[in-house]
Rosetta silent file (secondary structure, phi, psi, omega in degrees, C-alpha in Angstrom):
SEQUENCE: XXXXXXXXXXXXXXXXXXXXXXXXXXXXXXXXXXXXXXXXXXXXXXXXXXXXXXXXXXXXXXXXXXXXXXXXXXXXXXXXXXXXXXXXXXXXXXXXXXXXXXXXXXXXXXXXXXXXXXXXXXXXXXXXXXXXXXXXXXXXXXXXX
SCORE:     score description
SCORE:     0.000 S_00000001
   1 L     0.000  138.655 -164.106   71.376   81.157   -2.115 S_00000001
   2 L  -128.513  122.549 -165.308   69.497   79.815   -4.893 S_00000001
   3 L  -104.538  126.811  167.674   65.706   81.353   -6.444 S_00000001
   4 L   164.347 -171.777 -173.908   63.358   79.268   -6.971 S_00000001
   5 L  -115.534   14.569  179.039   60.267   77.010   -6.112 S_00000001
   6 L   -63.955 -153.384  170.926   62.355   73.652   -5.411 S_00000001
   7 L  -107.006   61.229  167.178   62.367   72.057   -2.093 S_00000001
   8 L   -87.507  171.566 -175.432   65.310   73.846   -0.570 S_00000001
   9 L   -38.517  156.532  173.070   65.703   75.338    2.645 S_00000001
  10 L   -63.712  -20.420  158.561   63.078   76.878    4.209 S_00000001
  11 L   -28.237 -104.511  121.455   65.661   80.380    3.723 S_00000001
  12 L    95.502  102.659 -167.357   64.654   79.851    0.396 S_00000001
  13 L  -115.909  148.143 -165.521   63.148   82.999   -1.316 S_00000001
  14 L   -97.923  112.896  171.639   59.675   81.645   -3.457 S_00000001
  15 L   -83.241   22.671  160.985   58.895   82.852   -6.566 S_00000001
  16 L   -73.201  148.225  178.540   55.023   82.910   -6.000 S_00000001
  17 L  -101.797  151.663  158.260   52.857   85.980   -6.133 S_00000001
  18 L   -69.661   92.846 -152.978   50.751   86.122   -3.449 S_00000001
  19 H   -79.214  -11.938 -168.730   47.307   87.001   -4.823 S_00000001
  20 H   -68.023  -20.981 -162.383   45.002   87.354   -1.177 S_00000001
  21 H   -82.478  -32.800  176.962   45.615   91.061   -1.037 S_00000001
  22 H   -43.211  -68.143  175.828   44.647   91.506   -4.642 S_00000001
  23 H   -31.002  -56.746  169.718   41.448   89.669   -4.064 S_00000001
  24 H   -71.394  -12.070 -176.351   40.400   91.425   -1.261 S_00000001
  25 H   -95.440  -16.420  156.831   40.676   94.805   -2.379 S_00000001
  26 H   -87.524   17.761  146.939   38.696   93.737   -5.847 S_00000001
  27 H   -92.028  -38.463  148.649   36.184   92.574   -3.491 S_00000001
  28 H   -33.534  -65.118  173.861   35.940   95.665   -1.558 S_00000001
  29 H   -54.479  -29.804  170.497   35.664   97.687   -4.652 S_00000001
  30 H   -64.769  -40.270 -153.611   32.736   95.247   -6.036 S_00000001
  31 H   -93.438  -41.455  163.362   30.797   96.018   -2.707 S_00000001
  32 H   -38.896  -95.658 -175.051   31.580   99.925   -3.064 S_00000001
  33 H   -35.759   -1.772 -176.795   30.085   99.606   -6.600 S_00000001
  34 H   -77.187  -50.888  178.625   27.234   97.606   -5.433 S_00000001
  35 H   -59.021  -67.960 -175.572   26.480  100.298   -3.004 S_00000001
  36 H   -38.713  -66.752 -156.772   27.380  102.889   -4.968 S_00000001
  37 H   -54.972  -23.332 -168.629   25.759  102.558   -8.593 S_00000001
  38 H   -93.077  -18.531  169.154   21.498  102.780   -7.643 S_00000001
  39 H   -70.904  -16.117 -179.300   22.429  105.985   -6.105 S_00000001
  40 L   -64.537  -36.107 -176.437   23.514  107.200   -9.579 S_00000001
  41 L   -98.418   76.028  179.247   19.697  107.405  -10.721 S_00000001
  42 L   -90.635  153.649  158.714   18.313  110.054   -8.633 S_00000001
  43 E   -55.094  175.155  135.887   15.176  111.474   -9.660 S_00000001
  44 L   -52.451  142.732 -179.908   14.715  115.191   -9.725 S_00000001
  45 L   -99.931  155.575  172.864   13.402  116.653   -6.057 S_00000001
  46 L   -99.070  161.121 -149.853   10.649  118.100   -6.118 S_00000001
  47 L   -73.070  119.186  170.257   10.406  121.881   -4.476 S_00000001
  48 L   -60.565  -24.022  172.531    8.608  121.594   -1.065 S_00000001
  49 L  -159.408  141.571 -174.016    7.432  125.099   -1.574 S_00000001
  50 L   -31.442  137.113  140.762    7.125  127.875   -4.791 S_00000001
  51 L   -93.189  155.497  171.804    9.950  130.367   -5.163 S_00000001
  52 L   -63.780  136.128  176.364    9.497  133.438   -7.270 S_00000001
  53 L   -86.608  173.217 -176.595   10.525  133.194  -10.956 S_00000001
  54 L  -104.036 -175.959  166.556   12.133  135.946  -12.428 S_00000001
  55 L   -31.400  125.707  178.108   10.339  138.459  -14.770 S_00000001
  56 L   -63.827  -15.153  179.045    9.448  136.901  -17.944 S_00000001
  57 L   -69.735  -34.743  176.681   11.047  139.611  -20.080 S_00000001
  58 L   -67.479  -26.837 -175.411   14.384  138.228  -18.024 S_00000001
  59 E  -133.129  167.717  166.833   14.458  134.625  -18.649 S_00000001
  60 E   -81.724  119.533 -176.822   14.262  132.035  -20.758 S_00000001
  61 E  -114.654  136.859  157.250   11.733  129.026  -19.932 S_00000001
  62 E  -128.816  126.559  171.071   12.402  125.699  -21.387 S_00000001
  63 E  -118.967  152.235  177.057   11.009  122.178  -20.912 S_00000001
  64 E   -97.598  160.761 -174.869   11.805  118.771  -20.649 S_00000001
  65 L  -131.230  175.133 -163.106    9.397  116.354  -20.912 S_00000001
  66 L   -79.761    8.199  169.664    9.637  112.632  -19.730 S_00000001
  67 L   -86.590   -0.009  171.915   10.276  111.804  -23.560 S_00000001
  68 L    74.878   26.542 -172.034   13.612  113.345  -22.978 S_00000001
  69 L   -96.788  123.203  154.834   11.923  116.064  -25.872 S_00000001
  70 E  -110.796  113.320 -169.126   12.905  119.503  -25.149 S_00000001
  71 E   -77.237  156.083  173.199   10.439  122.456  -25.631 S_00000001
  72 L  -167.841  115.484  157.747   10.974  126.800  -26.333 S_00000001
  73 L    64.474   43.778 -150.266    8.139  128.357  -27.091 S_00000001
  74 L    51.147   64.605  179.891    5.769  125.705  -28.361 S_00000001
  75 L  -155.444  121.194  142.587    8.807  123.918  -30.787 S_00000001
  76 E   -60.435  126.525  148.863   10.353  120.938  -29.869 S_00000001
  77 E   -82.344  135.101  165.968   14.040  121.199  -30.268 S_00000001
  78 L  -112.959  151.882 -130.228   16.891  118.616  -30.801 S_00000001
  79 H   -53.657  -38.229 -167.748   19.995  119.091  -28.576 S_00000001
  80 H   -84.704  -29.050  149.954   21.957  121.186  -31.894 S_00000001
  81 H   -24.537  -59.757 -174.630   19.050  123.278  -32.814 S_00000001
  82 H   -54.967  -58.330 -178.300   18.421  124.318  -29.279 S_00000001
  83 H   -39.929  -54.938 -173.768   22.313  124.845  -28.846 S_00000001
  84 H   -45.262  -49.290 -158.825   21.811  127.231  -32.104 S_00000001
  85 H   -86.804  -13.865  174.724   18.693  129.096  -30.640 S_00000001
  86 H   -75.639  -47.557 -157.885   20.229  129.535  -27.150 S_00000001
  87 H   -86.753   -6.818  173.080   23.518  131.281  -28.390 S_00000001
  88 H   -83.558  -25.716  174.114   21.250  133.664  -31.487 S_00000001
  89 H   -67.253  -33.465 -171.662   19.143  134.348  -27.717 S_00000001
  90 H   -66.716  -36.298 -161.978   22.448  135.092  -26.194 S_00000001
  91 L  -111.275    2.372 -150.873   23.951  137.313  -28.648 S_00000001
  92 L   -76.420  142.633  169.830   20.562  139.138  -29.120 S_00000001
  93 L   -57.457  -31.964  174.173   21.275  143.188  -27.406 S_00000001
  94 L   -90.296   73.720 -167.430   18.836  142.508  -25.029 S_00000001
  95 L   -70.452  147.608  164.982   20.524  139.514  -23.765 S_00000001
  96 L   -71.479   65.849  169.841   18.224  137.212  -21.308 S_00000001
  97 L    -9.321  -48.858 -169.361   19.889  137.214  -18.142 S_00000001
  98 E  -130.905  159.676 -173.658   18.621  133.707  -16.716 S_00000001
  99 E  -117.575  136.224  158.933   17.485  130.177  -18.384 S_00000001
 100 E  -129.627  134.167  171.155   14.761  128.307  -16.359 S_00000001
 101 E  -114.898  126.301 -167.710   14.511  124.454  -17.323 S_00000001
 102 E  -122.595  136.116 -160.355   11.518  123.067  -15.786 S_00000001
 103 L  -143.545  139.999  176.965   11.686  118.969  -16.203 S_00000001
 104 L   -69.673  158.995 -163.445    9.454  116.477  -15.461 S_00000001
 105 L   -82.698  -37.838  173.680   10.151  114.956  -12.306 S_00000001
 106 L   -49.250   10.923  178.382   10.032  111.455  -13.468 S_00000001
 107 L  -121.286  178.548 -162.397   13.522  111.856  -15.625 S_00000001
 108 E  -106.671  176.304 -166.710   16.611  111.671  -13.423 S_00000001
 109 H   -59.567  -71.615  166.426   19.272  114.010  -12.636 S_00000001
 110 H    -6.209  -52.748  179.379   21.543  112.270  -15.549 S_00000001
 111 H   -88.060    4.556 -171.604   19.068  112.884  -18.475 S_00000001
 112 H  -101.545  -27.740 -178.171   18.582  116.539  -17.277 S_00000001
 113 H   -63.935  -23.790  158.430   22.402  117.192  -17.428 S_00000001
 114 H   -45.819  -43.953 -176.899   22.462  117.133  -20.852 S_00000001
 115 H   -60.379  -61.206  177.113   20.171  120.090  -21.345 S_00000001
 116 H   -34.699  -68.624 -171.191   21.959  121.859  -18.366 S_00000001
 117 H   -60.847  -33.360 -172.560   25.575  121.483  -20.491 S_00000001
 118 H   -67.785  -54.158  171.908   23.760  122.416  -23.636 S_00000001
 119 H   -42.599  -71.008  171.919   22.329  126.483  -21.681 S_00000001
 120 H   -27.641  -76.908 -162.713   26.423  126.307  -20.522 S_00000001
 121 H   -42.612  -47.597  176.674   27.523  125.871  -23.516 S_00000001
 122 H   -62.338   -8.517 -167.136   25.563  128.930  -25.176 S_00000001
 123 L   109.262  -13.034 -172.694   26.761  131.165  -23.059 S_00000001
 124 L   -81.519  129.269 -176.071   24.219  131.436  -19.867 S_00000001
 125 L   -88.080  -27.849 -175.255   25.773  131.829  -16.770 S_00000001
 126 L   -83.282  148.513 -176.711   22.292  131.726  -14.757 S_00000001
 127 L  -161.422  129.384  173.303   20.482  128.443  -14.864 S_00000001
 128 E  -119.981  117.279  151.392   16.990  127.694  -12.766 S_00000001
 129 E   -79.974 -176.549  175.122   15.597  124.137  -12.567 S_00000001
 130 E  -166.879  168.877 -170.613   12.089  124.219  -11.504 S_00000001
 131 E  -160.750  130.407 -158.572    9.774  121.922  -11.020 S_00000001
 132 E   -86.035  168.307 -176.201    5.976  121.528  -10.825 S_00000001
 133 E  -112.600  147.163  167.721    4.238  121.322   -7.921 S_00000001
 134 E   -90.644  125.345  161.767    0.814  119.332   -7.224 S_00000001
 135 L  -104.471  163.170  176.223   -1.838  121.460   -5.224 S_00000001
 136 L   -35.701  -64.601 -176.002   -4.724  120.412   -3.266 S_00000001
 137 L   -74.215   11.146 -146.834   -7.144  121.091   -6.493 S_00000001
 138 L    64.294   11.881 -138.358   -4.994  120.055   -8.755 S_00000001
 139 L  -124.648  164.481 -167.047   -4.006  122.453  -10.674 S_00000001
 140 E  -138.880  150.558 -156.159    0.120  122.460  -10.687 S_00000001
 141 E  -133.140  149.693  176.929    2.320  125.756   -9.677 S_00000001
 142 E  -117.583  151.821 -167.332    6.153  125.927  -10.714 S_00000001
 143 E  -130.980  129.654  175.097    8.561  125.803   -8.295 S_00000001
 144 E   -78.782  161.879  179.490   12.248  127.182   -8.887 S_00000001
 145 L  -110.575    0.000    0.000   15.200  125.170   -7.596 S_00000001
């Protein structure tokens, strides 16, 4: 028996590749990613109702703002400063039990993760998001996560 694409018996084994299964399964995966990818950019939710914070002598509060800017204490921080000032908080005798990062709701879960990995990194095992709340007068209440 003789390989090849001439015109021989129909026996005959064909050295074409057959390409439909390929196709369809990178068309499946294009419609998964289609689906998939707008789901990546969730906002933060916001807290349907206040939880208690903890004692302020206990935690740390830091915020993000929708400039992707992170705040401690009136100071803007950039991510290796912060990193610095978490673990000298960290190593301090009176160590700070918990971090609360309270982020504007307009930045998405994605830009918040950074911050999150940075609190990891330093050593904090506890981590609170939080999030403000709008009231009737206006006036805005934080809500832990």
């Amino acid at each position: 028996m003789a390989f090849g694409a001439g015109g021989g018996s129909p026996d005959e084994v064909k050295g074409d590749i057959n390409v439909t299964p390929l196709v369809d399964v990178c068309l499946v995966l294009l419609i998964i990613f289609m689906v998939v990818t707008p789901m990546l950019d969730h906002h933060l939710p916001e807290a349907p109702e206040p939880l208690t914070l903890p004692k302020q002598e206990d935690r740390i509060q830091l915020e993000m703002r929708e400039d992707l800017s992170v705040w401690f204490e009136k100071s803007s921080f950039t991510p290796a400063a912060l990193l610095v000032k978490l673990k000298e908080l960290k190593s301090q005798p009176k160590s700070v039990k918990q971090v609360v990062l309270v982020a504007d709701s307009r930045l998405t879960y994605r830009e918040v993760r950074g911050v999150m990995e940075l609190v990891r990194t330093a050593g904090f095992s506890g981590l609170c998001l939080a999030a403000t709340k709008e009231k009737a007068q206006g006036s805005k209440a934080l809500a832990a996560r």
